[in-house]
MDTraj code that builds the backbone (N, CA, C; nanometers):
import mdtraj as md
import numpy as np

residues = "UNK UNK UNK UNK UNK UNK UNK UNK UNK UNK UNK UNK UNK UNK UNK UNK UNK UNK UNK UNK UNK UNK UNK UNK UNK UNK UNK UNK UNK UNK UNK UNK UNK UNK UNK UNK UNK UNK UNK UNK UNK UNK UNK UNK UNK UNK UNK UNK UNK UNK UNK UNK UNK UNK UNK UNK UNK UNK UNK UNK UNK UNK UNK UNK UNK UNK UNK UNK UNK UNK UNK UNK UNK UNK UNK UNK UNK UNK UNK UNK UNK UNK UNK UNK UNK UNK UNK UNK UNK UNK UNK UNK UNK UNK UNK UNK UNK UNK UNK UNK UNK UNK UNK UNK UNK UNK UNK UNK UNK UNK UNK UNK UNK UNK UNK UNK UNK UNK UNK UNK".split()
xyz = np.array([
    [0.0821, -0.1198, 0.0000],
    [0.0000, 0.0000, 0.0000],
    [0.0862, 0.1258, 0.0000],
    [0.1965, 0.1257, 0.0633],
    [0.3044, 0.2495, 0.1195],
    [0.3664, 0.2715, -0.0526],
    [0.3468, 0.1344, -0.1198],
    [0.4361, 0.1849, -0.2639],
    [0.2974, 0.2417, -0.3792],
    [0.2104, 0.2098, -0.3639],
    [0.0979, 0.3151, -0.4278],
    [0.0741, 0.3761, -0.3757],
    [0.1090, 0.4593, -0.2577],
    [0.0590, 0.6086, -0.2177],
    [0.1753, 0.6814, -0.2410],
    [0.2861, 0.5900, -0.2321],
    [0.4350, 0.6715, -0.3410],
    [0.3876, 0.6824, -0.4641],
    [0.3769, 0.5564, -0.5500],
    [0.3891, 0.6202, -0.6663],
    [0.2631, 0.7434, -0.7200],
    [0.1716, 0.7116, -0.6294],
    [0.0408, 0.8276, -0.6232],
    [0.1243, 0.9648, -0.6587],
    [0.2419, 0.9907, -0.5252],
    [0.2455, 1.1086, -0.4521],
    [0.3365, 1.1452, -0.6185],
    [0.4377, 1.0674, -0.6779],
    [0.5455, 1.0421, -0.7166],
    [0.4927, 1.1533, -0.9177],
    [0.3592, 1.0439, -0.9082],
    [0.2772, 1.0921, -1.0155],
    [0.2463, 1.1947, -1.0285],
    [0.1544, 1.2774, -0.9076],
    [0.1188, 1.4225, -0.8264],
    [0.2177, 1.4871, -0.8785],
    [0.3072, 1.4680, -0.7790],
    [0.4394, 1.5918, -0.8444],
    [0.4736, 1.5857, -0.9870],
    [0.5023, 1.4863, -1.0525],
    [0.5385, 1.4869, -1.2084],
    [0.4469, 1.5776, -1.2769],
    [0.2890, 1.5450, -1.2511],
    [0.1982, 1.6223, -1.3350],
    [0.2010, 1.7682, -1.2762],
    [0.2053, 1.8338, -1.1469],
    [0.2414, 1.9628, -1.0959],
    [0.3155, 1.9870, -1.1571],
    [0.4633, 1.9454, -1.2103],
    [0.5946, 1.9854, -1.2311],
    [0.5742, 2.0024, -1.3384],
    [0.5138, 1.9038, -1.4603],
    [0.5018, 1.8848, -1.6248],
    [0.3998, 2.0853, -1.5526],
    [0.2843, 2.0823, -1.5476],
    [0.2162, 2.2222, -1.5449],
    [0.2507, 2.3265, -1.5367],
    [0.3299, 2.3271, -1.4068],
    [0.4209, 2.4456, -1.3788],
    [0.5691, 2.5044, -1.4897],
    [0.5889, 2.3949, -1.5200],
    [0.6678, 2.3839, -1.6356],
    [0.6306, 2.4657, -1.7293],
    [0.5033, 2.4016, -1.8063],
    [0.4364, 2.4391, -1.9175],
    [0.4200, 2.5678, -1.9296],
    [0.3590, 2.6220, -1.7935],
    [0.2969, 2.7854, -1.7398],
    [0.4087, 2.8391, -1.8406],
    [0.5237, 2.8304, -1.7420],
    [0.6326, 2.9041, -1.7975],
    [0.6639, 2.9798, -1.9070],
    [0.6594, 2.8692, -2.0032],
    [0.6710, 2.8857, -2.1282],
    [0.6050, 2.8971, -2.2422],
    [0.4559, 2.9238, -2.1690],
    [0.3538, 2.9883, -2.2408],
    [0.3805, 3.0904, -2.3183],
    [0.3510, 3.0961, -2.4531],
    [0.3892, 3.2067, -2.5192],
    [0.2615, 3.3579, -2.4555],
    [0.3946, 3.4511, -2.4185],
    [0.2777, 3.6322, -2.3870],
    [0.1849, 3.6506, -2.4736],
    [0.0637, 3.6791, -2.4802],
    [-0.0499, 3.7993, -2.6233],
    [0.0392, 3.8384, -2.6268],
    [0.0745, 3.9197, -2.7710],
    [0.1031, 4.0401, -2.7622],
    [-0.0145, 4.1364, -2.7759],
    [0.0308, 4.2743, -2.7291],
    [-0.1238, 4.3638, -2.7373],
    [-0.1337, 4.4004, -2.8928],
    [-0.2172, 4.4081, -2.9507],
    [-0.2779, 4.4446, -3.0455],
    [-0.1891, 4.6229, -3.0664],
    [-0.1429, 4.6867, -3.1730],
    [-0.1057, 4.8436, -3.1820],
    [-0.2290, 4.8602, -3.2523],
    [-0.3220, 5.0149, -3.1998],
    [-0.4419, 5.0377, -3.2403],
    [-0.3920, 5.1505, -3.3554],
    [-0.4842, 5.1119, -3.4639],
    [-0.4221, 5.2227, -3.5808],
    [-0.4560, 5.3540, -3.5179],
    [-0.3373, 5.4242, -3.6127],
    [-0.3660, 5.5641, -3.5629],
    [-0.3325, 5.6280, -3.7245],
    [-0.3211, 5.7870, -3.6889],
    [-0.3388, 5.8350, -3.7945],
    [-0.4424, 5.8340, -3.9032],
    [-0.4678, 5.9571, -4.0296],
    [-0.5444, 5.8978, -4.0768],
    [-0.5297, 5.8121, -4.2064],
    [-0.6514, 5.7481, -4.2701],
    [-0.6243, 5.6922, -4.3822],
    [-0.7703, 5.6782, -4.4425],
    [-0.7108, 5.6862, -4.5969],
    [-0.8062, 5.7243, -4.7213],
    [-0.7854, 5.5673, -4.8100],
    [-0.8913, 5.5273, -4.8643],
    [-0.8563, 5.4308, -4.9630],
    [-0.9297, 5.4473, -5.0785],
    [-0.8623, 5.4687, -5.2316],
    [-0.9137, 5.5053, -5.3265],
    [-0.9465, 5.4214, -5.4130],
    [-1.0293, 5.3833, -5.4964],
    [-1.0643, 5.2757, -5.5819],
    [-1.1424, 5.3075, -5.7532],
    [-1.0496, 5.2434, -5.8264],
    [-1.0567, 5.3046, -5.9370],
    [-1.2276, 5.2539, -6.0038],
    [-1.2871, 5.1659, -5.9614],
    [-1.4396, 5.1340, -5.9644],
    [-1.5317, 5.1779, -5.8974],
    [-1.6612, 5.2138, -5.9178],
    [-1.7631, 5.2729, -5.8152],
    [-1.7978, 5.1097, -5.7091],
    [-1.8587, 5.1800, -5.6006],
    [-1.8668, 5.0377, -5.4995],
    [-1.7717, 4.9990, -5.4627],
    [-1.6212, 5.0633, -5.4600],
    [-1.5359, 5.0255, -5.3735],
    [-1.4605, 4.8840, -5.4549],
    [-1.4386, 4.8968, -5.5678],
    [-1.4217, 4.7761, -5.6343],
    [-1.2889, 4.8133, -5.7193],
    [-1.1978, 4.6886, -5.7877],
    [-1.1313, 4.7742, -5.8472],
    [-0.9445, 4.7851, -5.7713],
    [-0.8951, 4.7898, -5.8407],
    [-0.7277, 4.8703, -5.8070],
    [-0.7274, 5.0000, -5.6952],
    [-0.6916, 4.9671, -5.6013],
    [-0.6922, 5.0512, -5.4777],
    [-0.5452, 5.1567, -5.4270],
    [-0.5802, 5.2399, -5.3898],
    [-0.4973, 5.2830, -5.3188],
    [-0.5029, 5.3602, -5.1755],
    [-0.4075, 5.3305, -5.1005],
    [-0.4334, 5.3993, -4.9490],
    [-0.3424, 5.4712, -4.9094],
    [-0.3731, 5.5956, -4.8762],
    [-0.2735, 5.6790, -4.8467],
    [-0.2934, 5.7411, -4.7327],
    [-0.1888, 5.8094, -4.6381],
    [-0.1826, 5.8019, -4.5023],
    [-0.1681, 5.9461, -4.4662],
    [-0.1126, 6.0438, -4.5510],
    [-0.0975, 6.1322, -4.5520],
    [-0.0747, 6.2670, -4.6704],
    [-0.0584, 6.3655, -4.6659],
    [-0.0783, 6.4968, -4.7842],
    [-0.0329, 6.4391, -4.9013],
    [-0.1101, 6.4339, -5.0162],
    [-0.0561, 6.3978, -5.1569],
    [-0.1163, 6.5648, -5.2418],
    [-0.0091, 6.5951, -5.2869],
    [-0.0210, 6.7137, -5.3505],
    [-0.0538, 6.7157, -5.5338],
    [-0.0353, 6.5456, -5.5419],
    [0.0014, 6.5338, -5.6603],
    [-0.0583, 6.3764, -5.6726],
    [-0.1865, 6.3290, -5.6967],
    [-0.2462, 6.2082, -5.7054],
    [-0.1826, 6.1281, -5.8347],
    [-0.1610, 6.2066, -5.9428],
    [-0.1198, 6.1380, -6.0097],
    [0.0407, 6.0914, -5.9844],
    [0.0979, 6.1901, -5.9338],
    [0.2439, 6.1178, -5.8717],
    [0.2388, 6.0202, -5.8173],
    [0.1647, 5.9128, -5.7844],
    [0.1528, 5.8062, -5.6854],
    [0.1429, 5.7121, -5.7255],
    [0.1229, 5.7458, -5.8767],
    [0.1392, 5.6121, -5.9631],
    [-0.0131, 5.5096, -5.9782],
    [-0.1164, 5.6357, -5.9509],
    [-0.2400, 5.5477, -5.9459],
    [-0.3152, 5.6175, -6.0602],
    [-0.2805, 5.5314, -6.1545],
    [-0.3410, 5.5857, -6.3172],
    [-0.4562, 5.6064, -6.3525],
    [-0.5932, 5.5572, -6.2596],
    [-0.7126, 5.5636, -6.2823],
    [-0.7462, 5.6523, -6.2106],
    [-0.8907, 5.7395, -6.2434],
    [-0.9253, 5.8607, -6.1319],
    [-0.9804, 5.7351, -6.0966],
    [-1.0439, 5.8420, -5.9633],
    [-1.0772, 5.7556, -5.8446],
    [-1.2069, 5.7382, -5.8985],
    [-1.2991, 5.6487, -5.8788],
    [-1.4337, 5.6000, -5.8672],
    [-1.5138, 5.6386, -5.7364],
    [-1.4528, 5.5625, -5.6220],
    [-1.4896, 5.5813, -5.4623],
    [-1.4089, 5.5915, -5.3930],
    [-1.4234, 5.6218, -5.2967],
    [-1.3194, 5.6351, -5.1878],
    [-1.4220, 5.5888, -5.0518],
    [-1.3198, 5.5475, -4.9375],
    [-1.3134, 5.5156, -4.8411],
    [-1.2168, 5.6010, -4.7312],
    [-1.3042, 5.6982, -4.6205],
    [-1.2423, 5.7369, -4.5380],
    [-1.2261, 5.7062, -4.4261],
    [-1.1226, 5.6302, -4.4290],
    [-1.0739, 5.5123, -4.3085],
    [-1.0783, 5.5311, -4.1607],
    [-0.9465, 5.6216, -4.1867],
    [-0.9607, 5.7328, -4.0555],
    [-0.9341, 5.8865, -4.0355],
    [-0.9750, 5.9168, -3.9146],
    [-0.9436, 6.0879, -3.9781],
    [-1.0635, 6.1809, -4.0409],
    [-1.0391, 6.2728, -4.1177],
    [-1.1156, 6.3955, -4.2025],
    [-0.9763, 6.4364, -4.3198],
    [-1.0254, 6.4241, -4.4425],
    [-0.9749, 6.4662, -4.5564],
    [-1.0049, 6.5853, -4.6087],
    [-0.9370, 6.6689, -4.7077],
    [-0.9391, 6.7552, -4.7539],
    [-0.9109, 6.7270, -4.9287],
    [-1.0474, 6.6957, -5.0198],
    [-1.0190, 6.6632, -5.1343],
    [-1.0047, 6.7434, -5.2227],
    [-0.9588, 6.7889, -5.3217],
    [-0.9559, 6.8972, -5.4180],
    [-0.9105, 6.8560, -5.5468],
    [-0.9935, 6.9142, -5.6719],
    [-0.9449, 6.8885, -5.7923],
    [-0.9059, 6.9100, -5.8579],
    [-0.7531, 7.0136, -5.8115],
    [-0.6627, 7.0880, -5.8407],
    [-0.5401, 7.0452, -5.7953],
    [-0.4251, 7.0118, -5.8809],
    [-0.2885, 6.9702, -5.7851],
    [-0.2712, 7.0936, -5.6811],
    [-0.2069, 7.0490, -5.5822],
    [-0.1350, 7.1253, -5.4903],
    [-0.2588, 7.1925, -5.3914],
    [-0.3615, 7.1110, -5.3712],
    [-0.4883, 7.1526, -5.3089],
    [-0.5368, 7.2787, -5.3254],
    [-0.5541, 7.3142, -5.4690],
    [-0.6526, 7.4043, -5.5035],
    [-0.7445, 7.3794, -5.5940],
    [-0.7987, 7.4428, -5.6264],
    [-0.9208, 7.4255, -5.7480],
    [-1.0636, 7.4271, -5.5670],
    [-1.1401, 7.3480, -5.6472],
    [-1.2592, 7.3531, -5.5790],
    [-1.2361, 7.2091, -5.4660],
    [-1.2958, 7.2122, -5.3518],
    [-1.2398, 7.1405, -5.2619],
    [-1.3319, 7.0909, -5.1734],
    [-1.3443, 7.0044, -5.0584],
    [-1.4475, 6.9253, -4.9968],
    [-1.3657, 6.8301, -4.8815],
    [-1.4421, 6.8681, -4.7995],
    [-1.3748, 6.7948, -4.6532],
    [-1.4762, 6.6625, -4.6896],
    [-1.4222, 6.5725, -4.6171],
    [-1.4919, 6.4106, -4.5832],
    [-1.4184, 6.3689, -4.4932],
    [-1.5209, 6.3169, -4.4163],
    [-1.4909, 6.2577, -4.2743],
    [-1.5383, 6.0897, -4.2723],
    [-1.4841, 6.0298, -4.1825],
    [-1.5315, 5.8971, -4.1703],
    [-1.6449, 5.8413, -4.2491],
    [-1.6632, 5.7046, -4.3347],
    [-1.7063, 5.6787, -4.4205],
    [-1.6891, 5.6606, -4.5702],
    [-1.7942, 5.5906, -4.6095],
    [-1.7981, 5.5467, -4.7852],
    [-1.8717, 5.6633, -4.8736],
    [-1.7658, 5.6173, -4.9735],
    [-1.8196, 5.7808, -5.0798],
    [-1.8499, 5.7089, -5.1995],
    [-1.9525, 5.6937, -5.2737],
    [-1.9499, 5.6115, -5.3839],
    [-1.9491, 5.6918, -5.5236],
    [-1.9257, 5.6666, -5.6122],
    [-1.9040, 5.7403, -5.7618],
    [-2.0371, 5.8862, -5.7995],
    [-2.1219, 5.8990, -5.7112],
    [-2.2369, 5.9378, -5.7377],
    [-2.2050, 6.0470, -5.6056],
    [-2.1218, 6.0576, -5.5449],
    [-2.1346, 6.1368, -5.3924],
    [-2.0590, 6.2449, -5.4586],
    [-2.1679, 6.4010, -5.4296],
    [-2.1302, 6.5030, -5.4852],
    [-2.1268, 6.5303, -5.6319],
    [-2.2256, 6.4774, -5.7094],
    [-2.2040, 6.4627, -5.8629],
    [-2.0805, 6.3977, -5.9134],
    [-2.0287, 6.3192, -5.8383],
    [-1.8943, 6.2613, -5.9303],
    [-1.7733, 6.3373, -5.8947],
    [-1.7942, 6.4113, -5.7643],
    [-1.6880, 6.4386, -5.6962],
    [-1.5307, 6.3871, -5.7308],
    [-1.5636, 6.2572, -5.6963],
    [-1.4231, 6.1281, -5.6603],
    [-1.3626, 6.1374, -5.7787],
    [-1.4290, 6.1386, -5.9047],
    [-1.3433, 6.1157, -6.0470],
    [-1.2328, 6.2263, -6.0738],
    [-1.2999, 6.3458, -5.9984],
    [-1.2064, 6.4866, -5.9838],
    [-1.1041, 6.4881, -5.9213],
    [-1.0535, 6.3731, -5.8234],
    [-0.9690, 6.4378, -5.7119],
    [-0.8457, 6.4543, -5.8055],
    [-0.7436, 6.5404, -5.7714],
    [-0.5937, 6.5577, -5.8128],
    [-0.4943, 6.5813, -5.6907],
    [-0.5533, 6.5944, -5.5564],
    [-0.4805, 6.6073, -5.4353],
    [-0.5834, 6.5850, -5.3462],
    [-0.4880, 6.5608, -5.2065],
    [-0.5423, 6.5507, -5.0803],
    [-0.5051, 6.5438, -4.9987],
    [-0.5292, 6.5941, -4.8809],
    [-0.4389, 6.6131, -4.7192],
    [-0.5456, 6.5469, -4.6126],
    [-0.4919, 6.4991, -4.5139],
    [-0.5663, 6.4825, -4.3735],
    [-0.5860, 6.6553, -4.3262],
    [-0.7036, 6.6613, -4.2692],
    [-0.7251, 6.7958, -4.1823],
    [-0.7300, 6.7257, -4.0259],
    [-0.7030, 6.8531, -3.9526],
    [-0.7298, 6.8633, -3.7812],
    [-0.8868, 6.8429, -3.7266],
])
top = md.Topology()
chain = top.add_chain()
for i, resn in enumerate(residues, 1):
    res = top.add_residue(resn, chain, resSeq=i)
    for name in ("N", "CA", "C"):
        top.add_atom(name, md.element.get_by_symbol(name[0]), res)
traj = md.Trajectory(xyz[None], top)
């Protein structure tokens, strides 16, 4: 009886030890980094469809970016934009804030853009 309440006890500790073990070397979460800044995503199809582009900050020059199609829709990710259909943010112009803009928002706004900045 004295050698099965050893190997009982013997077992006990192995499986404590295998656990405590294990704890150890549990891999940490890491925390999630919450986006910041803002961001725009442009799409050369209406409905968000289509060759995309996302940009994070002031483009003075849309076509410098190497995105050959006007825009169709856009997506304002995060943030408030400042769109205009003039390089170097002039011509006629339009803030957008959070949300979907589809080919039809503002008479066809989106097909116009030639620049754009994040605003405060």
């Amino acid at each position: 009886m004295n050698n099965v309440r050893m190997g009982l006890a013997a077992l006990s500790f192995a499986l404590a030890l295998g656990a405590s073990a294990s704890a150890q070397f549990a891999p940490t979460p890491q925390p999630r980094s919450a986006p910041n800044g803002p961001l725009i995503t442009l799409y050369s199809q209406d409905h968000y469809n289509g060759p995309s582009l996302k940009l994070t900050g002031p483009t003075p020059n849309l076509g410098a970016k190497g995105f050959p199609y006007p825009a169709a829709s856009f997506i304002v990710n995060r943030g408030r934009w400042l769109l205009c259909n003039a390089k170097n943010f002039a011509g006629t112009c339009i803030t957008a804030g959070v949300g979907m803009y589809p080919t039809d928002f503002a008479n066809g706004f989106a097909q116009t853009i030639a620049s754009l900045r994040p605003v405060d």
